[in-house]
C-alpha positions as CSV (number, residue, x, y, z in Angstrom):
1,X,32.9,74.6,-73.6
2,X,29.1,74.7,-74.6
3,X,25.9,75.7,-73.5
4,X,22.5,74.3,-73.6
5,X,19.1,74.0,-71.7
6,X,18.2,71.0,-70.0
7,X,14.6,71.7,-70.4
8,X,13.8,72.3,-66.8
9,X,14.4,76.6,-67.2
10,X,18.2,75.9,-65.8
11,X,21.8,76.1,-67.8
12,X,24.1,73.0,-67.9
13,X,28.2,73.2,-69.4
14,X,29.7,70.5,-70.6
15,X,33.6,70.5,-70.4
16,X,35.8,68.9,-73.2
17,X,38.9,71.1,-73.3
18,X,41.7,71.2,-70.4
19,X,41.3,73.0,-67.6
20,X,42.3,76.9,-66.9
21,X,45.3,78.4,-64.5
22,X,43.6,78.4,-61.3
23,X,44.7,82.4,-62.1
24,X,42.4,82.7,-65.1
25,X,39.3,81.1,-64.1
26,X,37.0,83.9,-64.3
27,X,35.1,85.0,-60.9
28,X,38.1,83.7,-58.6
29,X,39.3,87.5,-57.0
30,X,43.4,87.5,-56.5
31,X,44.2,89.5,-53.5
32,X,47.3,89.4,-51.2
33,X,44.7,89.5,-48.3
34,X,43.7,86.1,-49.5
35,X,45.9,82.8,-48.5
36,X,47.6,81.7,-51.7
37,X,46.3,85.0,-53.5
38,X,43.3,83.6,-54.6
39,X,39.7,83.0,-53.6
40,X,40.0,79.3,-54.9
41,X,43.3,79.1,-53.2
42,X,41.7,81.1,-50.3
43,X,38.3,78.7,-49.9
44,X,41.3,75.2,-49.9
45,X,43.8,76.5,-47.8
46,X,44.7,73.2,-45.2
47,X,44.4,74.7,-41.9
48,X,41.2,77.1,-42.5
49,X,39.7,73.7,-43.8
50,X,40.4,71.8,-40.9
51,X,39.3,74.7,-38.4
52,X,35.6,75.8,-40.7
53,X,34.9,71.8,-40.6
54,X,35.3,71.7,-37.1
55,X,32.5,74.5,-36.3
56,X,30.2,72.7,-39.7
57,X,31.3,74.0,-42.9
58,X,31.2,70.7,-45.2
59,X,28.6,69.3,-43.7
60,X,26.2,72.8,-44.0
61,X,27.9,72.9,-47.8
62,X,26.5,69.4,-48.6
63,X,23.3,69.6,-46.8
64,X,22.0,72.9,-48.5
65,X,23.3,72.0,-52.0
66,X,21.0,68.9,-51.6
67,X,18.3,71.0,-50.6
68,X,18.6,73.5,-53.7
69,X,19.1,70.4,-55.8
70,X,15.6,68.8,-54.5
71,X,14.3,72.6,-55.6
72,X,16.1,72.3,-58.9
73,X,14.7,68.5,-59.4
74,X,11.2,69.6,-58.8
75,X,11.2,72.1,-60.7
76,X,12.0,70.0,-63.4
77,X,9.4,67.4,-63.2
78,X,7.6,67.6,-66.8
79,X,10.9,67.8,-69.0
80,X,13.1,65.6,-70.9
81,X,16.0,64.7,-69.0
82,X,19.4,63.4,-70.1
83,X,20.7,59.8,-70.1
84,X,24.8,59.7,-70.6
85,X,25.2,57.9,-73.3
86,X,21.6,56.8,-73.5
87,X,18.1,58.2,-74.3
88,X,16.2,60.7,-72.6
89,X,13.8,60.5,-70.8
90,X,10.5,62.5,-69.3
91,X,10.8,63.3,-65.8
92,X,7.3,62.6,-64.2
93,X,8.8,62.0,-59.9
94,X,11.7,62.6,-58.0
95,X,12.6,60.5,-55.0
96,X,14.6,61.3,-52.2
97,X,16.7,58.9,-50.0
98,X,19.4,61.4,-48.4
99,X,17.2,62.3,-46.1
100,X,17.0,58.5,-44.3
101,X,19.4,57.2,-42.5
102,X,18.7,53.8,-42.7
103,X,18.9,53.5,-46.2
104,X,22.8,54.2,-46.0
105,X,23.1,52.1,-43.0
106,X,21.4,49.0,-45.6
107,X,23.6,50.1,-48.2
108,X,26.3,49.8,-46.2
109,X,25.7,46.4,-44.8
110,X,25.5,45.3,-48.2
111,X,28.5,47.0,-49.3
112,X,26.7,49.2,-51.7
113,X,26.3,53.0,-52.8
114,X,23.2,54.4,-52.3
115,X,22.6,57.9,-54.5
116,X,21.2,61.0,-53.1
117,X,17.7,60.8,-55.4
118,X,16.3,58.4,-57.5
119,X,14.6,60.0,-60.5
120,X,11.4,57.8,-62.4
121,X,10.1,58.9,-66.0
122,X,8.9,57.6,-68.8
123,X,9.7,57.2,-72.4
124,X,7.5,57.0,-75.7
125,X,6.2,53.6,-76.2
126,X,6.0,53.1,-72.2
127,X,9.3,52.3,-71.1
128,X,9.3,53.1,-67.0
129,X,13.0,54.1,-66.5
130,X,15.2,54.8,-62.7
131,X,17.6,57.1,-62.8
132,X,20.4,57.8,-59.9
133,X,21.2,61.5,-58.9
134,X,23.6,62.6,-56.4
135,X,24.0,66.4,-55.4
136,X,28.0,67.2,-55.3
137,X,28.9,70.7,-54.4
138,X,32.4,69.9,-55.0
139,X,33.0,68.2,-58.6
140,X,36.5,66.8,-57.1
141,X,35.0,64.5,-55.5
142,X,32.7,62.7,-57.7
143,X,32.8,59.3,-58.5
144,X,31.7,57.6,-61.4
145,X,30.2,54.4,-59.9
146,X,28.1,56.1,-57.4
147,X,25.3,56.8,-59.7
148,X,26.2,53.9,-62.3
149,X,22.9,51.6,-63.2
150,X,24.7,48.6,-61.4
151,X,24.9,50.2,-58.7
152,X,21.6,51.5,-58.9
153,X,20.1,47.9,-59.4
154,X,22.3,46.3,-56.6
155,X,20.5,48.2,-54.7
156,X,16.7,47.5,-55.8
157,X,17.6,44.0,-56.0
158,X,17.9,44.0,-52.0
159,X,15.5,41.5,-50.3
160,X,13.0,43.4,-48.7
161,X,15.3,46.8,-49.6
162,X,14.4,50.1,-48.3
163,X,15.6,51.8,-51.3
164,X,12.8,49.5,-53.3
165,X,10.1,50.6,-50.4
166,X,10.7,54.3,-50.7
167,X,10.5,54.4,-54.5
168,X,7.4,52.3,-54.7
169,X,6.0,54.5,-51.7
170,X,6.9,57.3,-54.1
171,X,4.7,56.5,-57.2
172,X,2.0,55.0,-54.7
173,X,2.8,51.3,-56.0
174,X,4.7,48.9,-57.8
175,X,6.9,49.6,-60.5
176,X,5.8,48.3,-64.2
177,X,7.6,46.9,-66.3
178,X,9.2,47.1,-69.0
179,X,11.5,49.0,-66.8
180,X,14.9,50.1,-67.6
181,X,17.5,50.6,-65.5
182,X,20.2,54.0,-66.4
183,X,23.3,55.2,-65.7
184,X,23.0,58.2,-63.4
185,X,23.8,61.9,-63.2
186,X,25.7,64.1,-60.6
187,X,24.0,67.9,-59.9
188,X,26.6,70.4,-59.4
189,X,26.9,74.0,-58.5
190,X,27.9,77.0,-61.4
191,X,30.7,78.7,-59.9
192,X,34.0,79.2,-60.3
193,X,35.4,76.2,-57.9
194,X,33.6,74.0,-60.6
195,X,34.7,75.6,-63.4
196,X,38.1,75.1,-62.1
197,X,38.3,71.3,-61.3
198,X,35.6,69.7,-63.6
199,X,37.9,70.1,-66.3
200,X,40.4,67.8,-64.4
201,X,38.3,65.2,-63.9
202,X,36.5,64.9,-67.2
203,X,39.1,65.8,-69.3
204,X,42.6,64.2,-70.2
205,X,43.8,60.8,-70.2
206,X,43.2,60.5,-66.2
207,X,39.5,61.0,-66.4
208,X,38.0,59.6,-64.3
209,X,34.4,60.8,-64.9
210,X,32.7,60.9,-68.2
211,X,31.3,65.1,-68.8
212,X,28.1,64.1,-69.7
213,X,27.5,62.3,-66.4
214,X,27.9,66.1,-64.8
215,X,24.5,68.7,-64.4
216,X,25.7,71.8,-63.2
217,X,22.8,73.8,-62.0
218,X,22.6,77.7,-60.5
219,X,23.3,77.9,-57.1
220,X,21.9,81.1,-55.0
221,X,24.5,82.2,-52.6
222,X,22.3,83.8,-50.5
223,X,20.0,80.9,-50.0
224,X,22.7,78.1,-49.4
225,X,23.7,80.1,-45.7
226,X,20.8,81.9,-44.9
227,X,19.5,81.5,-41.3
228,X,22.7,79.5,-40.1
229,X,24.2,81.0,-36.6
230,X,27.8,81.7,-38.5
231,X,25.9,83.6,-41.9
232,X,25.6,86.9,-40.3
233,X,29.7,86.9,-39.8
234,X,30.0,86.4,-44.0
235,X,29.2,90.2,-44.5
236,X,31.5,91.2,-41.3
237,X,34.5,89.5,-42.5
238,X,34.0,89.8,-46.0
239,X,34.0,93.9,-45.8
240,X,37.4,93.7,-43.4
241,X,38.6,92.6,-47.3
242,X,36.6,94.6,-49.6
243,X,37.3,92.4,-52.6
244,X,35.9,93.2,-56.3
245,X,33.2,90.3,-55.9
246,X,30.7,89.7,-53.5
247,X,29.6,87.0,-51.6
248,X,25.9,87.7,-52.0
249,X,26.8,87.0,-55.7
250,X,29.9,84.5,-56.6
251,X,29.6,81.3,-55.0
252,X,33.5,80.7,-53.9
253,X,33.5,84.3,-52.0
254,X,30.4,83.0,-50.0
255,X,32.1,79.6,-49.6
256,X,35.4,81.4,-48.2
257,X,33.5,83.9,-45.7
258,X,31.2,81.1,-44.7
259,X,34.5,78.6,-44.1
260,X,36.1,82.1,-41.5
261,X,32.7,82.1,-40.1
262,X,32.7,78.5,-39.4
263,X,35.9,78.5,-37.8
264,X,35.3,81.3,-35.5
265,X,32.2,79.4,-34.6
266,X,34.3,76.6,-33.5
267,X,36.6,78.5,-32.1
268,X,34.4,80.4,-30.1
269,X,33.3,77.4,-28.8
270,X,36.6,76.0,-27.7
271,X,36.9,79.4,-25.6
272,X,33.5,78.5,-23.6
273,X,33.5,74.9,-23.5
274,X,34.5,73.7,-19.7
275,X,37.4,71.7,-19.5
276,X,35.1,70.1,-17.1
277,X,31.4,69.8,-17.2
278,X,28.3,67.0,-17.8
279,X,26.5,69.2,-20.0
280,X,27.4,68.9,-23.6
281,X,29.5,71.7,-25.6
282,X,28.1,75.1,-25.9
283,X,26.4,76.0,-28.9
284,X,27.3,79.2,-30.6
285,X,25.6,82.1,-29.0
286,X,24.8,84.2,-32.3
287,X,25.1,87.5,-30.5
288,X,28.4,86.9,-28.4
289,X,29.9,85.1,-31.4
290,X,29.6,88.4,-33.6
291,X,30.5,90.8,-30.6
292,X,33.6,88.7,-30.3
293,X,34.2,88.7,-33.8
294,X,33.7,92.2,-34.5
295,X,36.1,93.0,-31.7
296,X,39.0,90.8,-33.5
297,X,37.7,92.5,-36.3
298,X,39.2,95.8,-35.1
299,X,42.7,94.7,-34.5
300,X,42.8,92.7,-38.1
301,X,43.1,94.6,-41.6
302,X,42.6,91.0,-43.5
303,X,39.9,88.5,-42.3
304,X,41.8,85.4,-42.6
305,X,44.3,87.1,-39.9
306,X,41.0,86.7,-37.0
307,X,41.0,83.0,-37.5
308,X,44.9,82.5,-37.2
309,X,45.1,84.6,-34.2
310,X,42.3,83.1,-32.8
311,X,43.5,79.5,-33.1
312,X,46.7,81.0,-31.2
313,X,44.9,81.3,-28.2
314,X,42.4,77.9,-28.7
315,X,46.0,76.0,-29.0
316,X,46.9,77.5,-25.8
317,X,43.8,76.8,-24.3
318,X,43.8,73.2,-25.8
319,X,47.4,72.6,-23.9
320,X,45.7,73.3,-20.9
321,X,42.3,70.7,-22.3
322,X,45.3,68.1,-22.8
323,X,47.0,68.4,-19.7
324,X,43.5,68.1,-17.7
325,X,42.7,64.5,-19.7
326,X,45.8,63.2,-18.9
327,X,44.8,63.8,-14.8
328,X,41.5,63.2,-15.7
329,X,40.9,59.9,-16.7
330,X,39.3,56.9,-14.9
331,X,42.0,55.3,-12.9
332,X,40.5,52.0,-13.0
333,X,42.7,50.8,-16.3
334,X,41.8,48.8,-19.1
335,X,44.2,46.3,-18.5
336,X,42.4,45.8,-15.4
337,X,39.4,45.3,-16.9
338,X,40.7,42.7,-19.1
339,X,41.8,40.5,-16.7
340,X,38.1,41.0,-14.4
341,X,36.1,40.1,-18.0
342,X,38.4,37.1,-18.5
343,X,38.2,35.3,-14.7
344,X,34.6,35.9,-15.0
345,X,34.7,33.8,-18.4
346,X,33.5,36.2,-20.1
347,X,36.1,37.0,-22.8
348,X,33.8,36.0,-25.0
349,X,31.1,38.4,-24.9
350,X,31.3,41.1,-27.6
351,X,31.0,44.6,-26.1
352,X,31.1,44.1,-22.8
353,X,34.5,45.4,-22.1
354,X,33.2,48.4,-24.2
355,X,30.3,49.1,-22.1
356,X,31.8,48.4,-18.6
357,X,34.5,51.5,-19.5
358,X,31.7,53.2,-20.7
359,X,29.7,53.3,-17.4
360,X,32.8,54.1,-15.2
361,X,33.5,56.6,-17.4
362,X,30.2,58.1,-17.6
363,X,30.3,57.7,-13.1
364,X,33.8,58.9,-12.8
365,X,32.8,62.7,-14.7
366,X,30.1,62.8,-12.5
367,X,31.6,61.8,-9.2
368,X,34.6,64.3,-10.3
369,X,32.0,66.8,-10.7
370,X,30.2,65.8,-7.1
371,X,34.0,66.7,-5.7
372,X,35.3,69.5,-7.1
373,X,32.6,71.2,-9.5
374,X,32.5,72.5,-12.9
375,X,35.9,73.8,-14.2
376,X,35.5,76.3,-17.0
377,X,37.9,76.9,-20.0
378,X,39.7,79.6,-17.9
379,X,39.7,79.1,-14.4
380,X,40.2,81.3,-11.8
381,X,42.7,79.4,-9.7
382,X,46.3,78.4,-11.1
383,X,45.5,75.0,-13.2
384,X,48.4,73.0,-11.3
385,X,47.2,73.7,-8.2
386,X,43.5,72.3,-9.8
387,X,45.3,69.1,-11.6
388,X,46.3,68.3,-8.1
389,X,43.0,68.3,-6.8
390,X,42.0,66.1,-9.6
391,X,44.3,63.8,-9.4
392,X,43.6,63.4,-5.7
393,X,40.0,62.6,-6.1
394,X,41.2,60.1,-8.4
395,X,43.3,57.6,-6.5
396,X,39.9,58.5,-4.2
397,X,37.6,56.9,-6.4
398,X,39.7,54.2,-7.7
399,X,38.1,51.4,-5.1
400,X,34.8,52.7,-5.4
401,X,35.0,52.3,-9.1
402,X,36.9,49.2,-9.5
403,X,34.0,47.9,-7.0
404,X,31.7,49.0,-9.8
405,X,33.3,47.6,-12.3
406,X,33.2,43.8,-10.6
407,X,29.6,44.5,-9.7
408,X,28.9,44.8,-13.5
409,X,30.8,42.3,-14.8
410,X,29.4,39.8,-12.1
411,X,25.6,41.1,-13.1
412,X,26.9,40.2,-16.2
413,X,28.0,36.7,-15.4
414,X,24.8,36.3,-13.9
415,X,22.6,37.5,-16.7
416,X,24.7,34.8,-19.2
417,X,24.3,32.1,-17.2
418,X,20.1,32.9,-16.6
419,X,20.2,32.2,-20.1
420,X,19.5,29.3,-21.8
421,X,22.4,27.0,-21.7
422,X,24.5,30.1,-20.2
423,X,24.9,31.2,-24.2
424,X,22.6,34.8,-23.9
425,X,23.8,38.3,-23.5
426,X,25.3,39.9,-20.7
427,X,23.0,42.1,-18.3
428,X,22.3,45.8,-19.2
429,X,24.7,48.0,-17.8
430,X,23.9,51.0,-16.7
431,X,25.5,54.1,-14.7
């Protein structure tokens, strides 16, 4: 492994040898209180993945490594930056696209990959070059042709593309030629989670990623979580553990704590969330989120031990969710429906089965709601005797809702046939 400056004030490593026992990669704590004895092991394990994404985790882990790598990218605006197995070039503006929409919806449509930032510079003699970046927090997933100059140009050569709008918005006009188009880089995080896989997919005769397509900047644990409702949980659960690194300074601690935080967000969640209700899921409630996790806190000697428990009693609550859905459901079946769309003719019309459940759907909760009001996670009445009540109001409703559902399909029939030559869209439905 070596070292050298990118010219922007950060570090970059560039892997050749094979990679280290997940054991001996330095900065990953071993600790029994850790599931598989290791913080790497720890921040992977299956089920604490599953519950942390649930309540967030990826998605917060993605979006604030993008937002330290804009930091990182400006901050380098001014210096030479590298072109795998090409020349450099001198940053002079960085343009972002992640933070768009549309422009991965185009992509899509086009069957393209769009990057996370496009990077413009110049070279000596007055070459204009386009660069892709993408900001990866985890290396394991990277993929070569993301950020590869086809790709890249695929994507400027779309009619009218936004991807061609936002980079000419960028430097406040068109681009000048002679232009050059080069392959692109991936921004990663330091750490020991990188340190651990890079090697794996750079090195060997699997490689699938070239090294020198990899930047690995500095990432600040403290800035990647702060002010999310789950960070203040990090320092509860991490001192339940007390291990020889902290997560205010190694990377894959904070990424462990922040992944128990996550799912006890979730899970907390679970345990308010109605089983019925027309308002949407609870959010966190910062406070009663740490008073209930500091309570757990008391009865657990290792952290990971609050979120196991705690799914113990979210999978006995969710047998309860699962047993109200199956009462629950609009009684007017999709079969049904089926045969309504088709003697109306309109078998045809794309959606319209789709938004005719929708709507009974949407006026079944809130008829059931009309009847027997919200139910809450835990009621206070024996659930059976509840699911009875439901299931009457149910084979209540069913005429009024099959009505319904031949009043929209006939507004339907109607709207098509207003049409010119009976070929236009059905009606709006509405609930």
């Amino acid at each position: 492994m070596t070292r050298r400056s990118d010219g922007g004030g950060h570090w970059e490593r560039h892997y050749r040898a094979p990679g280290p026992s997940i054991r001996s990669v330095t900065g990953n704590a071993l600790s029994d209180k850790l599931p598989g004895g290791s913080l790497i092991t720890a921040v992977l394990d299956r089920n604490l993945m599953t519950w942390s994404d649930r309540g967030g985790a990826s998605r917060y882990f993605g979006d604030r490594w993008s937002e330290q790598s804009t930091l990182a990218l400006h901050d380098a605006i001014g210096s030479e930056r590298p072109v795998p197995g090409g020349k450099p070039f001198t940053l002079r503006a960085v343009v972002r696209l992640d933070e768009n929409p549309q422009i991965a919806i185009e992509a899509g449509r086009h069957k393209l990959v769009n990057p996370d930032f496009v990077l413009y510079g110049e070279r000596p003699g007055g070459t204009h070059v386009l660069q892709s970046a993408d900001a990866k927090f985890a290396v394991d997933t990277i993929k070569s042709p993301q950020v590869s100059a086809d790709a890249l140009q695929a994507l400027l050569d779309v009619d009218g593309g936004l991807v061609g709008h936002a980079i000419e918005a960028a430097l406040d006009g068109r681009l000048l030629e002679p232009l050059s188009v080069e392959r692109g880089v991936f921004l990663s995080p330091l750490g020991p989670l990188t340190d651990y896989f890079l090697p794996r997919v750079t090195g060997g005769p699997r490689a699938t990623v070239d090294p020198r397509e990899v930047i690995l900047l500095p990432v600040d644990p403290v800035a990647m979580f702060a002010g999310l409702a789950m960070t203040p949980l990090i320092g509860m659960l991490a001192s339940v553990d007390a291990l020889p690194v902290s997560p205010r300074d190694n990377i894959v601690s904070a990424m462990y704590y922040f992944r128990l935080a996550c799912a006890c967000g979730w899970m907390w969640v679970e345990e308010h969330a109605p089983l019925l209700s027309l308002a949407t899921p609870p959010e966190p409630d910062a406070g009663a989120l740490e008073d209930e996790t500091r309570e757990r806190l008391r009865k657990a000697s290792v952290a990971f031990d609050v979120v196991v428990d705690w799914s113990d009693d979210i999978a006995n609550l969710e047998r309860s969710r699962q047993a109200f859905r199956q009462v629950a459901a609009v009684p007017v079946r999709m079969r049904e429906l089926r045969e309504m769309v088709a003697e109306a003719g309109l078998a045809d019309q794309a959606g319209l089965l789709r938004r005719v459940r929708g709507t009974l759907e949407r006026r079944y909760r809130i008829r059931l709601v009309e009847m027997i009001g919200e139910v809450p996670a835990r009621p206070d009445r024996p659930l059976p005797e509840i699911l009875d009540e439901v299931g009457r109001i149910t084979r209540h409703l069913y005429p009024e809702l099959r009505d319904l559902a031949a009043d929209l399909i006939e507004a339907a029939a109607s709207s098509r046939d207003a049409d010119s030559g009976g070929q236009g869209p059905p009606g709006t439905l509405d609930g």
